[in-house]
N, C-alpha and C positions, 0 to 999 in steps of 0.2 A: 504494500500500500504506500503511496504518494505520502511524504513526510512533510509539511508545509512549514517550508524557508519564516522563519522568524524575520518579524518585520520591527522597526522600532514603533512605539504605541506615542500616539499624538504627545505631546510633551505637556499641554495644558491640561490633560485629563486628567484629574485625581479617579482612580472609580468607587472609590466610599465615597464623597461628596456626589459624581453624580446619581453613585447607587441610592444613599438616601433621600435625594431627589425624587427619584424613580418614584421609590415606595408611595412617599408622600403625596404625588401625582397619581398614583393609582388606588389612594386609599379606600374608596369605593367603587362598588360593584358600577360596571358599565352598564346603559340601558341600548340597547340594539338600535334606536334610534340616534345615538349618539354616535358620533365618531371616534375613533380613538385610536393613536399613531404607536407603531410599535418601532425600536432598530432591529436590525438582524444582520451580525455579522456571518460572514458566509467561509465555507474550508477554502474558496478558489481564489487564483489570483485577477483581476480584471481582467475581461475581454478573451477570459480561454472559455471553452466548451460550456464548460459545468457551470460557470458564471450564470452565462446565459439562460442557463435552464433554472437556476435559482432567479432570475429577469423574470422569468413568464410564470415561478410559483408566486411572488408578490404582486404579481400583478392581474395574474386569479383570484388569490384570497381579495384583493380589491373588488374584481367581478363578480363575485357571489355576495358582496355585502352590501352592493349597493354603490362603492367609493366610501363607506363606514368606513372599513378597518386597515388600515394605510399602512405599510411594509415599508422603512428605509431601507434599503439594502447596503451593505459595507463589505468591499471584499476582503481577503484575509489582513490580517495584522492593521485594517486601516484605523479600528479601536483602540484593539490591546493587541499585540505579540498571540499568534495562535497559541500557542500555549497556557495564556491565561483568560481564553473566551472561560474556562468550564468557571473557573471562582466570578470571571465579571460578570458573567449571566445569572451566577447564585446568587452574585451581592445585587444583581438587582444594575448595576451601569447598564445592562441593554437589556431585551426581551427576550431575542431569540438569537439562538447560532447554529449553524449547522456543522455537523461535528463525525469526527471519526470514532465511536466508541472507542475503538481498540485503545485511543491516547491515552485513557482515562481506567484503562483495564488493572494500572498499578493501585488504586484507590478503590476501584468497584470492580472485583473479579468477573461480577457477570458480564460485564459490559465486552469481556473479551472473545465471548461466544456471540453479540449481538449486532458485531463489526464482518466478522468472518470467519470462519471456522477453516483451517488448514487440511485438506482433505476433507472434508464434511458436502456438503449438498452441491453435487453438479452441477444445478441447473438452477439459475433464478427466480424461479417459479418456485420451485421447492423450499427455498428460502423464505419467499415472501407467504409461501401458504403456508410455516409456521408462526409466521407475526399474523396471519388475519386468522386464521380459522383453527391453530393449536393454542393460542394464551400466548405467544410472545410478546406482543404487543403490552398485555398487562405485566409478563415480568419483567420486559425492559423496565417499566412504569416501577414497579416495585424495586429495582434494582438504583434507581436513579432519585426514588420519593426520598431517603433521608437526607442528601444535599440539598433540598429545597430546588428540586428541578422536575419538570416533566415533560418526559417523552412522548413526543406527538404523532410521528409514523417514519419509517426508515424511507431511504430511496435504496431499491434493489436495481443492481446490474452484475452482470458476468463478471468472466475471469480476468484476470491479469496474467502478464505471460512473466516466464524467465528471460533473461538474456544471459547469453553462456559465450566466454570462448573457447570452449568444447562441448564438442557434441553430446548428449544429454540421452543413451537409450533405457536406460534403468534406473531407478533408485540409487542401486551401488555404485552406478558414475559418479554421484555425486559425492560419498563417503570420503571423506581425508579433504576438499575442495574445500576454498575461501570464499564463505557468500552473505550477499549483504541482505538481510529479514529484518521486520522489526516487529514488536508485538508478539500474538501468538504464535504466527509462524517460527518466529526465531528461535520459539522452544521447543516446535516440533518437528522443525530445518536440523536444527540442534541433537535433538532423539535421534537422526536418521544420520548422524555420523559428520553432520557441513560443521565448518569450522565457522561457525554466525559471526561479521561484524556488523557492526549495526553503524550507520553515519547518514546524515543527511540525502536529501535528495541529488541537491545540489552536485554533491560529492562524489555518484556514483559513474559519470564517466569520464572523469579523470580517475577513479581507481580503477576502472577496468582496464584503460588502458597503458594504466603505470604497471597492471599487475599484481598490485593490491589485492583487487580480489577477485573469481576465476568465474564471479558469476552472481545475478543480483535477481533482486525483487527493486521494479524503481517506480512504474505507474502505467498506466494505460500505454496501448499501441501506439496510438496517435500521438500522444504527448512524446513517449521513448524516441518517433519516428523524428519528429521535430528538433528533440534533446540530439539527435545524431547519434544514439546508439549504434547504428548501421556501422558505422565505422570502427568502431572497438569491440563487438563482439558481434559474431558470425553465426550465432546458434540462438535458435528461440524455442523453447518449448511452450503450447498454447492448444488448450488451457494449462497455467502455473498450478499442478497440484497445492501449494503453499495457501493461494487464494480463488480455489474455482468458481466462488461467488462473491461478491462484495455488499456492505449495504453500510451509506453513511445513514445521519442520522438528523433529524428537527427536533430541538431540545430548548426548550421553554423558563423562564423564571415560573415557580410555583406559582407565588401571590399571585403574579401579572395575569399567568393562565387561569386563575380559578376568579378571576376577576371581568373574565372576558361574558359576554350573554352566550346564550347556548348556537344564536347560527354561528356566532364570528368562529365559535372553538371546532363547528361543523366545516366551516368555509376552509380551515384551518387542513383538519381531516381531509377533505376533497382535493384539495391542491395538492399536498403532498403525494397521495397516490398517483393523481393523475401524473404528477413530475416523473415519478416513480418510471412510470409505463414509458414515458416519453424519452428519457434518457435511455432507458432499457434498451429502448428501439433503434435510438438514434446511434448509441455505441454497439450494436450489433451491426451496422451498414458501416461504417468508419473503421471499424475492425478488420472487416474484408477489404477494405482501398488499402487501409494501411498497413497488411499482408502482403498484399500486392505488389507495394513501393519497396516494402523491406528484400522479397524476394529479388526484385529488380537491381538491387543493392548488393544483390549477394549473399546476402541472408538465407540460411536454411531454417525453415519451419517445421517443424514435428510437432509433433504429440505423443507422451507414452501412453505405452498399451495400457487398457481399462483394466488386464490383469494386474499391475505393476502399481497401479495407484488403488484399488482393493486391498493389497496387500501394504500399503503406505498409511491406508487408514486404520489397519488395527493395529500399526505400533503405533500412529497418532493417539490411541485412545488414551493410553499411560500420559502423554503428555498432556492430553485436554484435561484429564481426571485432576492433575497436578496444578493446573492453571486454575483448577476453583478455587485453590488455598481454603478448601474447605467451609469458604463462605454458603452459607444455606441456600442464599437466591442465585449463587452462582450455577453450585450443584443441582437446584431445582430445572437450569436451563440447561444446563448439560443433560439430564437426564431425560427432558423431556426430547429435545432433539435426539438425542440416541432411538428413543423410542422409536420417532418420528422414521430416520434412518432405517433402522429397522425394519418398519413397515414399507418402505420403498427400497429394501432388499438391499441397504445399501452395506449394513453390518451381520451381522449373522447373529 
């Protein structure tokens, strides 16, 4: 998963001052007749893909209310430093941000199964049918209630690839290799023998092709294709077993959300999925062009065999089991996907 480059946070901002602000501005319940402005810092940087598609979720939740309930959009660090959306959004400095669970998986274990599971659900779909129709959606909710925050609905899309400079046909290719994961993968890249470094985004192709490391997780096709990966590593495997589905996340201040009338929090719900489906789709077409270019480039594309990642997910188990640190709502989600899994034959 894409590690979002630290940006410096406006220097006027204190976010207690404007957090208490906040509060204060929202001390009462909103009436659906009223208008009422929220910020929303976003994971993307201006004018890339995923931007955009955060563009046309604020600007939905607008369309369902009427022009009521008003989205600023801010993209990454133009508030705070990515890394401190998850406390500015609890204190209350802004409303909404959209976020990677995984960042937050060192604080809230469950949130590291509600980002991506390394070897876990194939297919996007499968994913997303356990946030609507198994309780995901209320254990994220539960897993994220005691910081004073609430989870509104994920956006689900596909895989991320590897980039390799060697060829990648089994698991054990990769065994004794230097590769750059972060999050859960890195613990369960890690179980299957990678020597895990973990370093920004930024960073990853200049190590590859210093030699630093023999093979990476860095972000989307399209974006790698841009970054000039083509140039420093020659091998792609896709779908990346590490992350064969992805789902970021819309995560709310408590107060501000239970503050909101029952369409805005509906208007709310609706956008996000449709984003959901929309992005879905869009990086399903963009995947194939930028397959395309990479081949043109020289790039070789595989895939391992479906026996080989079978086999990837039941030594991943030990490492997902480990990754709940025994938190209860961790283990709750773990268990339930397992089930999940299970029922679509994906564990035995």
């Amino acid at each position: 998963m894409k590690v979002i480059t630290r940006r410096n946070a406006l220097k006027a901002l204190s976010i207690g001052a404007v957090g208490a602000a906040a509060n204060m501005a929202v001390s009462s319940p909103a009436l659906a007749q009223e208008t009422v402005t929220w910020r929303m810092q976003a994971l993307w940087d201006g004018g890339t893909t995923p931007q955009k598609f955060e563009e046309r979720f604020v600007k939905r939740v607008a369309e369902l209310t009427g022009g009521k309930f008003q989205i600023e959009l801010f993209s990454a660090g133009q508030l705070v430093p990515a890394n401190q959306a998850f406390d500015a959004v609890r204190g209350g400095a802004f409303q909404l941000m959209k976020t990677f669970d995984g960042y937050e998986a060192g604080k809230i274990p469950g949130l590291a199964f509600t980002s991506t599971v390394p070897f876990g659900f194939p297919e996007p779909d499968q994913f997303e049918a356990w946030f609507y129709e198994l309780g995901g959606l209320e254990l994220a909710r539960q897993a994220y209630a005691p910081a004073g925050l609430f989870y509104i609905a994920p956006t689900v899309y596909g895989p991320e690839p590897i980039h390799s400079k060697f060829p990648i046909r089994t698991l054990a290719d990769m065994s004794g290799k230097k590769g750059r994961f972060v999050g859960l993968a890195s613990s369960v890249m890690g179980a299957l023998g990678v020597a895990v470094t973990p370093m920004a985004t930024a960073e990853v192709y200049s190590a590859l092709d210093k030699g630093v490391i023999d093979f990476a997780d860095r972000g989307d096709l399209s974006a790698n294709l841009e970054a000039g990966l083509s140039e420093v590593a020659k091998y792609i495997v896709m779908p990346g077993p590490h992350q064969p589905t992805t789902a970021t996340s819309y995560v709310a201040n408590r107060g501000a959300y239970d503050r909101l009338p029952a369409e805005f929090k509906a208007a709310l719900a609706v956008a996000a999925r449709e984003t959901s489906s929309a992005l879905r789709q869009h990086i399903m077409v963009s995947d194939g062009k930028a397959i395309e270019a990479f081949r043109a480039k020289g790039v070789e594309v595989t895939s391992l065999d479906p026996k080989e990642v079978a086999a990837g997910r039941v030594k991943a188990r030990e490492a997902w089991k480990a990754a709940t640190k025994n938190d209860p709502i961790a283990v709750k989600i773990l268990e339930s996907q397992m089930a999940f899994m299970k029922q679509l034959g994906l564990l035995s």
